[in-house]
N, C-alpha and C positions, 0 to 999 in steps of 0.2 A: 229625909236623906241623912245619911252620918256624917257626921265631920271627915274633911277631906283638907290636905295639907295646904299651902298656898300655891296657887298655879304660877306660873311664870306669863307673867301676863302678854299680851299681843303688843307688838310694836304702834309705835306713834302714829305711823303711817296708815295701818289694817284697818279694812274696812268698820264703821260704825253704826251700831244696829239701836233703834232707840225699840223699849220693849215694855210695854205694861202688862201688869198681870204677875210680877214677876216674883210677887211672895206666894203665889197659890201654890195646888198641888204639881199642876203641870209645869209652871212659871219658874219653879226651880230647878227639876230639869231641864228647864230649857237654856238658860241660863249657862250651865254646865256644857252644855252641846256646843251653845256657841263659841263659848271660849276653847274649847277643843277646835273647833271650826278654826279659827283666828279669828272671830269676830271680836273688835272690841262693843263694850254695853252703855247703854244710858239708862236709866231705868225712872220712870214714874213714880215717886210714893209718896203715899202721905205721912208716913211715920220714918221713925230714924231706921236705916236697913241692919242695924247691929245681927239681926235674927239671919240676916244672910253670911254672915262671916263666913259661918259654918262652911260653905260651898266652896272657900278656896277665893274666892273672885272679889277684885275691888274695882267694882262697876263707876260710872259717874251717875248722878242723878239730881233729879230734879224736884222738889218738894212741890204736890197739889194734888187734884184730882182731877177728873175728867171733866169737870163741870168749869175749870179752869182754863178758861181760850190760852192766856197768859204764858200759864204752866207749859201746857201743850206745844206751844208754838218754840219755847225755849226747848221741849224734848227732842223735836223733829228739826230744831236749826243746824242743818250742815250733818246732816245723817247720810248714812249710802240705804239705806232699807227701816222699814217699820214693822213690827210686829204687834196688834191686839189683841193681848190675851186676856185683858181683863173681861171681866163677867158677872152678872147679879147667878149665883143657881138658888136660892130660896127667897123667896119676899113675903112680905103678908098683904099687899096689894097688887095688883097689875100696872098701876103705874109708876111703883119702885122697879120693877124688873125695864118697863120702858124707858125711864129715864138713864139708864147705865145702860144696858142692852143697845138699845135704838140711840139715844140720842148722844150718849158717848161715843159712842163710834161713829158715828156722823159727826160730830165735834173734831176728833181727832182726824178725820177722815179730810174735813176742812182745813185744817191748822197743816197738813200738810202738803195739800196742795197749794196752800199758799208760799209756805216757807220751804217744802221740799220737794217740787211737783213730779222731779226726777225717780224719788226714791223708790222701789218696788213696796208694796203697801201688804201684807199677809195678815186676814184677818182670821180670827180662830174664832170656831163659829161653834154648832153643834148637828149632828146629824137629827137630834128633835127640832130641826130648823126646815124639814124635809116635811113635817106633820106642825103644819102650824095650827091648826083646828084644836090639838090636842089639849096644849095648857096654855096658860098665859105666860110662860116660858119660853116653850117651840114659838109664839108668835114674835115674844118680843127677839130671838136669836134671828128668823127671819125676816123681821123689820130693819133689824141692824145690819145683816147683808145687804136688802134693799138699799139702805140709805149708803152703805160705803159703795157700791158699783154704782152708785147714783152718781157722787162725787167724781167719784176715780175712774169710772168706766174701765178701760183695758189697764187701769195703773193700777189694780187692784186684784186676789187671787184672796179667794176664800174655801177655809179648811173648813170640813164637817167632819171633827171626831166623832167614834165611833163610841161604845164607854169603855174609858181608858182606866189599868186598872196600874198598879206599881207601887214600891214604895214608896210610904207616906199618904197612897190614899186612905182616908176614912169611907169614903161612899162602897168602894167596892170591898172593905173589910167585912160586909156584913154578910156577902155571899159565902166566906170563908167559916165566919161565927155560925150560920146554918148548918153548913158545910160536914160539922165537929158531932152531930146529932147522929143519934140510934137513926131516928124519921128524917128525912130533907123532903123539904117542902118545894113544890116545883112552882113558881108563879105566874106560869101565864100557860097557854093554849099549846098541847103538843105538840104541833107545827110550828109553831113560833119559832121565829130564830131572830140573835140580837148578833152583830157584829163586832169584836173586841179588837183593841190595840195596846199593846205593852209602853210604857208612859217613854220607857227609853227608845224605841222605835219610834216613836211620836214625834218625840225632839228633835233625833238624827234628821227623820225627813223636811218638819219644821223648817231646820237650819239649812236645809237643799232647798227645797222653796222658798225663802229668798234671798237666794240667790240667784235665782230665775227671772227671767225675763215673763212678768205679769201680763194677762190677758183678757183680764176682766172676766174668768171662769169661777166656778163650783167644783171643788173636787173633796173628794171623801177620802179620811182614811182606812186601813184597816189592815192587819194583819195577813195570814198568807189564806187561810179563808176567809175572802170577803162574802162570800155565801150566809157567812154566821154560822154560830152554834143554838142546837137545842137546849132547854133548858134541863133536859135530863144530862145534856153533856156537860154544858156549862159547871151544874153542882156535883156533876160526877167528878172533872176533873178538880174542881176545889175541894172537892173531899179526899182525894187522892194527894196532893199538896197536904193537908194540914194529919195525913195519917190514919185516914177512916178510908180502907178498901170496897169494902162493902156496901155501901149505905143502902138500906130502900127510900124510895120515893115516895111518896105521898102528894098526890092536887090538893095544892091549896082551896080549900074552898072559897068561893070569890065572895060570897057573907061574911067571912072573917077577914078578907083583907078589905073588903068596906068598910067593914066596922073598926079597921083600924085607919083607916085615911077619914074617916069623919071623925075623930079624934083629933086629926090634923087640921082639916076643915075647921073646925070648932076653936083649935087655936089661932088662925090664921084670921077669923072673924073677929078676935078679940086683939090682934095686931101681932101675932108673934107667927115667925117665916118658919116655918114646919115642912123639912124633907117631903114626909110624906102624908101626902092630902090624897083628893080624889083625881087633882088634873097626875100630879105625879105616878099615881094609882095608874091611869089613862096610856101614859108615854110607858111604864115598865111593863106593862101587858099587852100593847100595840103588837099585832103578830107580825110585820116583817120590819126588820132593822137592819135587812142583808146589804151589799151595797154593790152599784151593778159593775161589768167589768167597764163599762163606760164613762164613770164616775171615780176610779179608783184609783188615788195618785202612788204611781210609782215614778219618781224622777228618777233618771239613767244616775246610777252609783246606788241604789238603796234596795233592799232587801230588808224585811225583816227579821230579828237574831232570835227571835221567840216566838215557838209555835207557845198551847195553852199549857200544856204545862210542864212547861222549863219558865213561862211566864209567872204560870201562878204558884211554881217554888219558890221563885225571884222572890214574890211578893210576902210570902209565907215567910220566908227567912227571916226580912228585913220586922216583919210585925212580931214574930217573938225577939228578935234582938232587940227590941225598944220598948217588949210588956206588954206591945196591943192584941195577944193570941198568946192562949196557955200553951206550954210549949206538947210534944206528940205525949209524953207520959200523965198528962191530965185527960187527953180525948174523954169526953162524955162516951159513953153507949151505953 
């Protein structure tokens, strides 16, 4: 995100939101949202927040990690709502993903029903939460719902974003770096369809859920098709975004993207957390990622402000204003 001036911050009185996660991708716009909301912040970290200046916002905070009862119980003392956005997404074993996944948020999940039992609890989940068979990622985001409605029962409301794309993400820049190609490569099964949300929709709704009165539910996000997109449309519209009208398509062949997730695999075995292996391989090929109209959270006031591409212009902008995308007069063809 760019630098933004100093906010005027919320009064003494306004409500206060304790929030982990809050140097990630999403974590920073969320951050952003709230303080538009009026929320005041408390934030979680283990390091000094200087990297957040940038956002305008002078949070309160509390030095530790998840693994810290201590920590936790000083985040959540005297809050009006919780937000968990922290998250392992790479590891090199399954019980580093468990340990932060699952037992973090059962930690924090405790800490404050002891010290806040009042406060609405918003856990940010993943919709590979919905496929736990797939990696030992989807199982460990599923464990860790399990374990907060376990605690919290109705005190508790769990999000399953959809893949959320916006400035500042890395993961979904690479659809865009395809995207720039004479050939785009299409990765998974014709029918396939993956659900997206724009990171600034994400946070708006976010910051409406909790303020809600929690119910111990599963709710998903997702833009104004929750149906999802194909992936011919998906890398059609990212091409369209970075200045390539035309592209042809091309199937991946699925020997080549093995043989790039055993690459991953092979790092992973020798301890290094590698994006893409074969469970990852698993979850971006998975053919439905749609999300049903019964699942789909729309709280009364939200709308999304971005279909896909006024989204993926969003996103395109902001990567060559910061160097991570040549700008439209390099396009390869």
């Amino acid at each position: 995100m760019s630098s933004a001036p100093a906010r005027t911050p919320p009064a003494d009185h306004a409500p206060l939101v304790a929030v982990t996660g809050a140097t990630g991708f999403i974590g920073r716009h969320l951050l952003v949202a709230l303080s538009e909301a009026g929320w005041r912040v408390r934030l979680l970290l283990r390091r000094d927040p200087t990297e957040l200046a940038a956002l305008g916002i002078a949070p309160q905070v509390v030095a530790g990690s998840l693994a810290d009862d201590r920590a936790l119980e000083r985040l959540v003392d005297g809050v009006d709502a919780v937000i968990h956005g922290a998250g392992l997404i790479k590891a090199a074993r399954r019980a580093d993903f468990f340990a932060v996944n699952r037992d973090g948020a059962a930690a924090l999940a405790h800490a404050a029903r002891r010290v806040a039992p009042q406060a609405p609890f918003v856990l940010v989940s993943s919709l590979a939460a919905r496929e736990p068979a797939l990696s030992d990622y989807a199982a460990s985001k599923r464990a860790g719902e399990n374990a907060v409605l376990d605690v919290l029962g109705e005190g508790a409301t769990v999000l399953r974003p959809p893949v959320v794309y916006g400035p500042g993400d890395r993961e979904t820049l690479r659809f865009f770096q395809l995207a720039r190609g004479r050939w785009v490569p299409l990765l998974g099964a014709p029918d396939a369809r993956a659900a997206l949300i724009h990171v600034g929709d994400l946070v708006r709704l976010m910051a409406l859920l909790v303020a809600e009165r929690p119910a111990g539910r599963v709710v998903t996000a997702a833009d104004a098709r929750p149906e999802g997109y194909r992936w011919d449309e998906l890398l059609g519209a990212a091409a369209r975004a970075v200045g390539n009208p035309a592209p042809r398509f091309v199937r991946a062949p699925g020997s080549a993207l093995r043989g790039v997730a055993w690459v991953g695999d092979v790092a992973r075995a020798f301890g290094s957390a590698s994006m893409l292996n074969s469970q990852k391989l698993r979850e971006l090929r998975h053919p439905d990622w749609s999300v049903s109209a019964a699942e789909h959270a729309r709280p009364e006031g939200w709308a999304p402000r971005h279909d896909i591409d006024s989204g993926f212009a969003d996103a395109v902008a902001w990567y060559r204003a910061a160097g991570w995308l040549p700008d439209r007069a390099s396009t390869a063809h």
